[in-house]
DRENDREN-259471 format. One record per atom (N, C-alpha, C): atom name; x, y, z; residue number from 0; chain. Coordinates in steps of 0.2 Angstrom, whole numbers, padded with zeros to 4 digits, always signed. Example, Ala and Ser with C-alpha at 12.3 -4.5 7.8 and 13.67 -1.06 7.14 Angstrom:
// residues 2
{lumza:N	X:+0066	Y:-0028	Z:+0039	sese:0	zado:A}
{lumza:CA	X:+0062	Y:-0022	Z:+0039	sese:0	zado:A}
{lumza:C	X:+0066	Y:-0016	Z:+0039	sese:0	zado:A}
{lumza:N	X:+0064	Y:-0011	Z:+0035	sese:1	zado:A}
{lumza:CA	X:+0068	Y:-0005	Z:+0036	sese:1	zado:A}
{lumza:C	X:+0064	Y:+0000	Z:+0039	sese:1	zado:A}
// end
This chain:
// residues 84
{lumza:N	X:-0231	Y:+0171	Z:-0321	sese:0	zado:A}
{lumza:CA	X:-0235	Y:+0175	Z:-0317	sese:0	zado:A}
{lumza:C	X:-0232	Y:+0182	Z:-0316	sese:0	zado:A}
{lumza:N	X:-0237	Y:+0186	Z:-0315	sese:1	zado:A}
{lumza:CA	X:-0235	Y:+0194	Z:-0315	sese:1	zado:A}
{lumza:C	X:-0238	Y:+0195	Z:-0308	sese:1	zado:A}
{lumza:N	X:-0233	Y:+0201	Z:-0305	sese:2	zado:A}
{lumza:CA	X:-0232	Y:+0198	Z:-0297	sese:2	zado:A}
{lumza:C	X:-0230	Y:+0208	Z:-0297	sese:2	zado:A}
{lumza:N	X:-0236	Y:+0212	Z:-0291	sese:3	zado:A}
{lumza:CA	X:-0230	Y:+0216	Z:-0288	sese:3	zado:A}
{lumza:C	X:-0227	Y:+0217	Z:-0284	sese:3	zado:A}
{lumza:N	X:-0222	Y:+0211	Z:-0282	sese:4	zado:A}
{lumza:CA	X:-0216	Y:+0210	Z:-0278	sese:4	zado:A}
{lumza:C	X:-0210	Y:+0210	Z:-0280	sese:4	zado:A}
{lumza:N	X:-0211	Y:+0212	Z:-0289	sese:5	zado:A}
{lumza:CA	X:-0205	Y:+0215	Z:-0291	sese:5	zado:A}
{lumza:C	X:-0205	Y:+0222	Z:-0297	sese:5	zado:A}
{lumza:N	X:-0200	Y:+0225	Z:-0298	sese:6	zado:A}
{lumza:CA	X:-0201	Y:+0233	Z:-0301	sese:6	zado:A}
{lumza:C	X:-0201	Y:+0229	Z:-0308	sese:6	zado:A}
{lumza:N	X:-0206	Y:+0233	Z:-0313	sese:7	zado:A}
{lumza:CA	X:-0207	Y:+0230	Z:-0318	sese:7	zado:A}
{lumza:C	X:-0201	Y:+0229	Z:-0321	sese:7	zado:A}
{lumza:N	X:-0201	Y:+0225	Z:-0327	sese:8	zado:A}
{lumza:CA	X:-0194	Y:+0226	Z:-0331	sese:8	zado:A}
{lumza:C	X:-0189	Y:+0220	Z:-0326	sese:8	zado:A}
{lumza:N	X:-0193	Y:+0216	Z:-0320	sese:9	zado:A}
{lumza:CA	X:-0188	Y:+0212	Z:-0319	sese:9	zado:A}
{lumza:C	X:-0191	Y:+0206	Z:-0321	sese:9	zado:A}
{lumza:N	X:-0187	Y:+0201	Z:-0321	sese:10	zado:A}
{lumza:CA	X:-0189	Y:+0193	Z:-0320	sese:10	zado:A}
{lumza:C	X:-0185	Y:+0188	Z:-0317	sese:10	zado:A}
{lumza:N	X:-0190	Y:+0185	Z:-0312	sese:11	zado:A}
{lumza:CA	X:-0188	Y:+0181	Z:-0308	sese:11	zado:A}
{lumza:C	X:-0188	Y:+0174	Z:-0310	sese:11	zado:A}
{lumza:N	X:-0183	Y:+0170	Z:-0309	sese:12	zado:A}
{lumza:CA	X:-0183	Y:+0161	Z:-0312	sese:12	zado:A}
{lumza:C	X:-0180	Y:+0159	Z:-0307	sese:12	zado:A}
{lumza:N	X:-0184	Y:+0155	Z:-0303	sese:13	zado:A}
{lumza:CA	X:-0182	Y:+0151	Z:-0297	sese:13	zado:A}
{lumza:C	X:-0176	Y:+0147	Z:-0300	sese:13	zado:A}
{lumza:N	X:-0172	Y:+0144	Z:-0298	sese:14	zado:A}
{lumza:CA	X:-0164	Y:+0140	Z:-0300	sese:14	zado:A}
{lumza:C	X:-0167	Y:+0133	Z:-0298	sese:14	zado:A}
{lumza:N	X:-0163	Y:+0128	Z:-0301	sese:15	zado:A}
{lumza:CA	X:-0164	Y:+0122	Z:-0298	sese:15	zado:A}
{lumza:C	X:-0167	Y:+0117	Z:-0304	sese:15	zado:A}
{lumza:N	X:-0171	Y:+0121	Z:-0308	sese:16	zado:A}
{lumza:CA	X:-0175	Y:+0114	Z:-0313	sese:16	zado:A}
{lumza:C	X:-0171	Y:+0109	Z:-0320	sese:16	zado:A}
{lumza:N	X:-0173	Y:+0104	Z:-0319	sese:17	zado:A}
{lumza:CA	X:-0170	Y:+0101	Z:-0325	sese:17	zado:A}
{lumza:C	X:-0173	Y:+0103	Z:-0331	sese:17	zado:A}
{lumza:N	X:-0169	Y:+0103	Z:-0337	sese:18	zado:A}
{lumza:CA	X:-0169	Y:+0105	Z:-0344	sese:18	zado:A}
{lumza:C	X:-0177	Y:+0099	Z:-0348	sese:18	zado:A}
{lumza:N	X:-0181	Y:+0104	Z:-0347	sese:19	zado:A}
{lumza:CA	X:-0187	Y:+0099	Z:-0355	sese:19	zado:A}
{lumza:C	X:-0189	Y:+0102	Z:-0357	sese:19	zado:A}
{lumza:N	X:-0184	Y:+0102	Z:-0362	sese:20	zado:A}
{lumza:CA	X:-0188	Y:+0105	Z:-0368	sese:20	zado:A}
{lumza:C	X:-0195	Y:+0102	Z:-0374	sese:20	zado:A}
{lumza:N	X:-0198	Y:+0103	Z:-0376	sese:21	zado:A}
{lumza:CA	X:-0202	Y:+0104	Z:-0381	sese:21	zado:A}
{lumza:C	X:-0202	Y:+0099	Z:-0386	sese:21	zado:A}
{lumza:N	X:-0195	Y:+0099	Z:-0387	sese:22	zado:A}
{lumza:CA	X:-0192	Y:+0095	Z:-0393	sese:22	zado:A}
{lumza:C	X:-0185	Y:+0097	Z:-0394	sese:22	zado:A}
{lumza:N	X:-0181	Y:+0097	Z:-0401	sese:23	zado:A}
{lumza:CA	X:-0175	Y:+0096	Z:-0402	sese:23	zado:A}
{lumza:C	X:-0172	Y:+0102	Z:-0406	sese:23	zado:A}
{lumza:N	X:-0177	Y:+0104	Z:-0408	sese:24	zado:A}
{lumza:CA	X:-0177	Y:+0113	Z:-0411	sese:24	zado:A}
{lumza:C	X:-0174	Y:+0118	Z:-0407	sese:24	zado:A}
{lumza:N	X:-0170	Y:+0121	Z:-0409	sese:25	zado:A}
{lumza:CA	X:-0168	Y:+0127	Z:-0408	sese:25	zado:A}
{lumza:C	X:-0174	Y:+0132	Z:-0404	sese:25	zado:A}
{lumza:N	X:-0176	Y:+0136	Z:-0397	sese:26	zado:A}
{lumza:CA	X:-0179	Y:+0139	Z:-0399	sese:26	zado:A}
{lumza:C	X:-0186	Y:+0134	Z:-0396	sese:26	zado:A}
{lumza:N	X:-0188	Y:+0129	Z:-0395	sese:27	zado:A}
{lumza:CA	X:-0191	Y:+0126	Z:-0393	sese:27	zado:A}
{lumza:C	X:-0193	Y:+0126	Z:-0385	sese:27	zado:A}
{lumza:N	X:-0199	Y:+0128	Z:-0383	sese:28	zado:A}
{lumza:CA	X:-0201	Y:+0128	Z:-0375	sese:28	zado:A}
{lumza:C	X:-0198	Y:+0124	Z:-0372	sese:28	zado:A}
{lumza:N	X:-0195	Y:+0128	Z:-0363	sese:29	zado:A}
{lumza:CA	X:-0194	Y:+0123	Z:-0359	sese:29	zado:A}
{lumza:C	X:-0200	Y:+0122	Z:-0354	sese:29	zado:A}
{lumza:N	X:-0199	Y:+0115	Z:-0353	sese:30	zado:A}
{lumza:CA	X:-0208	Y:+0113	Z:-0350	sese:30	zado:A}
{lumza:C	X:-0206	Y:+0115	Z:-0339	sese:30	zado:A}
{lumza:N	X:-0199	Y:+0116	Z:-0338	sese:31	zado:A}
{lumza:CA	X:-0196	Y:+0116	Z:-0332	sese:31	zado:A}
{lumza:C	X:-0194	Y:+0123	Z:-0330	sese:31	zado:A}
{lumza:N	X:-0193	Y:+0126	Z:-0335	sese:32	zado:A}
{lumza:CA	X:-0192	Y:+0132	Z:-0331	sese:32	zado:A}
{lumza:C	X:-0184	Y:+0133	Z:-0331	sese:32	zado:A}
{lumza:N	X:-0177	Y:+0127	Z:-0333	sese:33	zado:A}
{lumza:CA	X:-0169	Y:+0129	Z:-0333	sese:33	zado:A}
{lumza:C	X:-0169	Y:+0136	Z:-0333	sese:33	zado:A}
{lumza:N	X:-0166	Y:+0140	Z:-0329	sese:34	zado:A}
{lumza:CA	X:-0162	Y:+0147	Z:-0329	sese:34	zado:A}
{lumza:C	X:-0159	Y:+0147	Z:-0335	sese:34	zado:A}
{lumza:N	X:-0155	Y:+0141	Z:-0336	sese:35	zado:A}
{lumza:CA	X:-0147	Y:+0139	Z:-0341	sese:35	zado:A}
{lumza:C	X:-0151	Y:+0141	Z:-0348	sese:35	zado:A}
{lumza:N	X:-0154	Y:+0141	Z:-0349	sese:36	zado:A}
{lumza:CA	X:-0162	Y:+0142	Z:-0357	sese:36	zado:A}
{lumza:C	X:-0161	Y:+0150	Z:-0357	sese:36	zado:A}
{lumza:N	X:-0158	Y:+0155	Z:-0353	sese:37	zado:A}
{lumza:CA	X:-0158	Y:+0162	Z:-0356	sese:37	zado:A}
{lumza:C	X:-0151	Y:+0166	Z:-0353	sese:37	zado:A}
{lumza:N	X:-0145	Y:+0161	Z:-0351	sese:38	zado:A}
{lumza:CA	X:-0140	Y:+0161	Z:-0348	sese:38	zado:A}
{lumza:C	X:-0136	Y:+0160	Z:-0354	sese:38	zado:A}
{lumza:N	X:-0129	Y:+0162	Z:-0355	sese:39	zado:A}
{lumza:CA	X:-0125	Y:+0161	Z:-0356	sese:39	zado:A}
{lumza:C	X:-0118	Y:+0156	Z:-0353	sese:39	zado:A}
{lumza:N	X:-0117	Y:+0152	Z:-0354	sese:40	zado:A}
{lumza:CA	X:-0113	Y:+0145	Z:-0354	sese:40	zado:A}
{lumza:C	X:-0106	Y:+0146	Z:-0349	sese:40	zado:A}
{lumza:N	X:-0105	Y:+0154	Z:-0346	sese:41	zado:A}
{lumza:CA	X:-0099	Y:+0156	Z:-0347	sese:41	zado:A}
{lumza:C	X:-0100	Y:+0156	Z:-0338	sese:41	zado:A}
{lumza:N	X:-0092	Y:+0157	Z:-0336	sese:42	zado:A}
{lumza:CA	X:-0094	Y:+0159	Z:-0329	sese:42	zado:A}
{lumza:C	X:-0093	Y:+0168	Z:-0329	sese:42	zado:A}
{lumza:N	X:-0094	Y:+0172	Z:-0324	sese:43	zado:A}
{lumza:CA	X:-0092	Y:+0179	Z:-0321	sese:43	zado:A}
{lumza:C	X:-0085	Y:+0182	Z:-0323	sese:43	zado:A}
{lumza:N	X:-0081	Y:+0179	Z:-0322	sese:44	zado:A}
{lumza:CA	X:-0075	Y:+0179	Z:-0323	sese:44	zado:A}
{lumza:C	X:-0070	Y:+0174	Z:-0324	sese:44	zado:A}
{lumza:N	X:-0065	Y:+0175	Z:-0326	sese:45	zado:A}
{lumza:CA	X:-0059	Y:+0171	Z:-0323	sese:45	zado:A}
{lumza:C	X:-0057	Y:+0166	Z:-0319	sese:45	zado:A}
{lumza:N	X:-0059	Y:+0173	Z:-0312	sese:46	zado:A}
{lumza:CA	X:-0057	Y:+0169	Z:-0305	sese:46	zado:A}
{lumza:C	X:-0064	Y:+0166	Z:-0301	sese:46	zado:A}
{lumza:N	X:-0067	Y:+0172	Z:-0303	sese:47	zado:A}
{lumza:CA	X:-0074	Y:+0170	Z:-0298	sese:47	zado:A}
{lumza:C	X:-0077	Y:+0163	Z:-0302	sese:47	zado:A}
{lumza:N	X:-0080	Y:+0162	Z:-0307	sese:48	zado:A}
{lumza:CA	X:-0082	Y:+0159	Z:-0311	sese:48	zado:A}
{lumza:C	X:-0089	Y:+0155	Z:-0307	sese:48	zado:A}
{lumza:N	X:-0092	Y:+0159	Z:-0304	sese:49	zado:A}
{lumza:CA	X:-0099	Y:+0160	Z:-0302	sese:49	zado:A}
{lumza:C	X:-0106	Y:+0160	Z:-0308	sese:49	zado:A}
{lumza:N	X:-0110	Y:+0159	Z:-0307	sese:50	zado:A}
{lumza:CA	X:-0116	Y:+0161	Z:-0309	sese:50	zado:A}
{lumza:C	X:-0116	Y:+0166	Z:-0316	sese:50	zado:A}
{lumza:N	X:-0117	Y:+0165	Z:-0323	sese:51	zado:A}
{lumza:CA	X:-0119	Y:+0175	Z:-0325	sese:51	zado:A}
{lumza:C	X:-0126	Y:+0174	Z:-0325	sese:51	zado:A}
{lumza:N	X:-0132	Y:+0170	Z:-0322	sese:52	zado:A}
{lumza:CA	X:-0139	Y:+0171	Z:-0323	sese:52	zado:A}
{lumza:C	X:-0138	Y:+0177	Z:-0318	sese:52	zado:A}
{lumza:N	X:-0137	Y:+0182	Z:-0315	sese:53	zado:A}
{lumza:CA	X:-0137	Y:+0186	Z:-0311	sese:53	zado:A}
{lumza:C	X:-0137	Y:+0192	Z:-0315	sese:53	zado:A}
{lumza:N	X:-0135	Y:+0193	Z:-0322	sese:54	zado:A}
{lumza:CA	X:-0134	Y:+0199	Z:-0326	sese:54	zado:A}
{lumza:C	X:-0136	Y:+0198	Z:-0333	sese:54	zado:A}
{lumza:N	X:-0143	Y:+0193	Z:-0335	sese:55	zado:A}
{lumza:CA	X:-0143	Y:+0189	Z:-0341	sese:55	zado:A}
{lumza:C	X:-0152	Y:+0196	Z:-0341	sese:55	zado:A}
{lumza:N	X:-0150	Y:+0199	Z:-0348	sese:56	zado:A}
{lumza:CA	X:-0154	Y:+0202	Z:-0351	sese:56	zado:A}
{lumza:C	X:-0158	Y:+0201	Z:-0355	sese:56	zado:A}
{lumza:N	X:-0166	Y:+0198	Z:-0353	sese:57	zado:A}
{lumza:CA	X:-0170	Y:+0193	Z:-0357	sese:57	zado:A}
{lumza:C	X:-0177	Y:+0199	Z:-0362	sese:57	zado:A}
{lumza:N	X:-0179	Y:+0194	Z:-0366	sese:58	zado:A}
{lumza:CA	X:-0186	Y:+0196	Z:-0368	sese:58	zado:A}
{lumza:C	X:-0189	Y:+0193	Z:-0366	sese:58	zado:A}
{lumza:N	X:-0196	Y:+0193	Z:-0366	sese:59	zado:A}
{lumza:CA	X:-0202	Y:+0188	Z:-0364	sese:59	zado:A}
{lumza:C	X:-0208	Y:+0191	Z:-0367	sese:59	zado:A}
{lumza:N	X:-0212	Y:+0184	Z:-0365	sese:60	zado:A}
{lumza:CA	X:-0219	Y:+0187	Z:-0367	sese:60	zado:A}
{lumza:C	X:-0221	Y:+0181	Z:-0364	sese:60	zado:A}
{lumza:N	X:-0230	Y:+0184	Z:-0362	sese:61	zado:A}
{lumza:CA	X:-0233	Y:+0179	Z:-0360	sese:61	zado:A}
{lumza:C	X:-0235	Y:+0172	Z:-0363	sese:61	zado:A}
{lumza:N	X:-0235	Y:+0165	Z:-0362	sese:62	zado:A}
{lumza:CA	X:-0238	Y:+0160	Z:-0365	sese:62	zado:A}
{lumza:C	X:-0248	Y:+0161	Z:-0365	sese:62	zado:A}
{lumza:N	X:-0249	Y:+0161	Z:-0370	sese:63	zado:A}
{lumza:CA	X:-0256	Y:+0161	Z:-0374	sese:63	zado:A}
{lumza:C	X:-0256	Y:+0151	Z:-0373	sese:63	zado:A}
{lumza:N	X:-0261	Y:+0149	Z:-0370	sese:64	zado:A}
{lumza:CA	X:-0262	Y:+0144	Z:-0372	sese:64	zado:A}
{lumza:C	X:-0262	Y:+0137	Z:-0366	sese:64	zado:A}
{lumza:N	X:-0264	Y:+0132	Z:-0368	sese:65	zado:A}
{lumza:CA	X:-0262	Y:+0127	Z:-0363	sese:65	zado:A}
{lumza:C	X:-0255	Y:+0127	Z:-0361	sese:65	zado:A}
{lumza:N	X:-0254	Y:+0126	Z:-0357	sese:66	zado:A}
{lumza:CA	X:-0244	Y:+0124	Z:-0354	sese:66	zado:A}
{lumza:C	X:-0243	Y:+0115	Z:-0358	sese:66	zado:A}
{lumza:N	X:-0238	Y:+0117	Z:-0360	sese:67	zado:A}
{lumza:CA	X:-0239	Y:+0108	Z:-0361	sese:67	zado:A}
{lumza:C	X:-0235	Y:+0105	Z:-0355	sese:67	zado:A}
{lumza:N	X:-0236	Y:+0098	Z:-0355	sese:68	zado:A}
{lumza:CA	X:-0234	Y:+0094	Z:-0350	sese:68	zado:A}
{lumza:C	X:-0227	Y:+0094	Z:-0349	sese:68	zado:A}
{lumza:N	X:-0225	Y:+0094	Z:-0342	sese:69	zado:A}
{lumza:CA	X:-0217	Y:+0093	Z:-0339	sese:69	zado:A}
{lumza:C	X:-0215	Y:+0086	Z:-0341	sese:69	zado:A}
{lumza:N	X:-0209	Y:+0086	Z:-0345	sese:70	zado:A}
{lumza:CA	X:-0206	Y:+0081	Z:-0346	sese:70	zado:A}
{lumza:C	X:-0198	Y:+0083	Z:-0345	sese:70	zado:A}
{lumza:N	X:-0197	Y:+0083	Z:-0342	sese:71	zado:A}
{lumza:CA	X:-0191	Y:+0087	Z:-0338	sese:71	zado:A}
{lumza:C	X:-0186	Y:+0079	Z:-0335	sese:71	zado:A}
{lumza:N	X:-0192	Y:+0073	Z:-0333	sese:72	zado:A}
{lumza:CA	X:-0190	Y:+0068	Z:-0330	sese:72	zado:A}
{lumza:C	X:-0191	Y:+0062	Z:-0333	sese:72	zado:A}
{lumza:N	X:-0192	Y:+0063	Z:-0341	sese:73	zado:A}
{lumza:CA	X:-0192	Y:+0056	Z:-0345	sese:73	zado:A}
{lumza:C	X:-0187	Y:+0055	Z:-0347	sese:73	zado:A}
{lumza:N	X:-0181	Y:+0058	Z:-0347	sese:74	zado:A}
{lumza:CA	X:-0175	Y:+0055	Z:-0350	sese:74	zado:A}
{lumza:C	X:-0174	Y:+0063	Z:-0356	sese:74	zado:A}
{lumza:N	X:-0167	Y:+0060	Z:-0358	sese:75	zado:A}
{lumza:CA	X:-0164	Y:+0063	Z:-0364	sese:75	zado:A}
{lumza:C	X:-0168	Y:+0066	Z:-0370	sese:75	zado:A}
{lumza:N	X:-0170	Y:+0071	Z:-0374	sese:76	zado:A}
{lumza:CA	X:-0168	Y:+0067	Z:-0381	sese:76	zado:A}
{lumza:C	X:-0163	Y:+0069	Z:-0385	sese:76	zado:A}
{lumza:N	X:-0163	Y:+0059	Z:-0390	sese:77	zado:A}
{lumza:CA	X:-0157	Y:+0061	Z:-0390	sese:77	zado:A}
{lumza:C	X:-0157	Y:+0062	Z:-0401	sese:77	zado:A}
{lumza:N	X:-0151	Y:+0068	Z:-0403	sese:78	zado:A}
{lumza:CA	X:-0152	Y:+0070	Z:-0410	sese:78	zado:A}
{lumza:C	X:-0146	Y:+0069	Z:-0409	sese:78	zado:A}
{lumza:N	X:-0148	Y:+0064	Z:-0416	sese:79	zado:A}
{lumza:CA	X:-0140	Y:+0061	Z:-0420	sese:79	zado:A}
{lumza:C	X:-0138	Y:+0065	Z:-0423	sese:79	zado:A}
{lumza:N	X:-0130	Y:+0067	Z:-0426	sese:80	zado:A}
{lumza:CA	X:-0128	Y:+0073	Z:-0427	sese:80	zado:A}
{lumza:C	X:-0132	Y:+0074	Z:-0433	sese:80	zado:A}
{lumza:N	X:-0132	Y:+0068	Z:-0436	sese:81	zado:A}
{lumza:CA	X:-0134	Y:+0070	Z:-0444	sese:81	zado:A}
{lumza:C	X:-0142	Y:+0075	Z:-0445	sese:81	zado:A}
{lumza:N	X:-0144	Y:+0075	Z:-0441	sese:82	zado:A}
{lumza:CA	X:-0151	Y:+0078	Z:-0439	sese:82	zado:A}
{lumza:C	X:-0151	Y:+0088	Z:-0435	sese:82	zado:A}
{lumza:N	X:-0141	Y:+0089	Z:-0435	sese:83	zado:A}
{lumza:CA	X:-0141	Y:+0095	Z:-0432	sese:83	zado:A}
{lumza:C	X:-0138	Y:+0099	Z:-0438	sese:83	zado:A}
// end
């Protein structure tokens, strides 16, 4: 959604959702919205080891198209190594 409640150039992601992706692909849609999908793995620092979505510098573009379905709450899936 494009909103002006914030200065262009920003993006808002509510925290909190679980990971559904798409599929198994690299690069594959999330159907929930994870923050962790454009973050880095790492904490702030050292000691703090806080959040980094707070300084994560994204691209985007709009989705063209039906949303596909949330499957955020079906479970895993699961990729055997041989498949990565």
């Amino acid at each position: 959604m494009v909103s002006d409640d914030y200065p262009p150039g920003v993006v808002r992601i509510q925290e909190g959702a679980w990971y559904g992706p798409t599929g198994s692909a690299i690069g594959a849609i999330d159907t929930y919205g994870d923050p962790n999908t454009v973050t880095l793995d790492v904490g702030t620092s050292e000691l703090a080891q806080a959040c980094s979505a707070y300084t994560t510098i994204v691209d985007y573009e709009k989705f063209q198209g039906e949303a596909p379905a949330v499957n955020a709450f079906s479970g895993p899936i699961i990729v055997k190594p041989s498949e990565m």
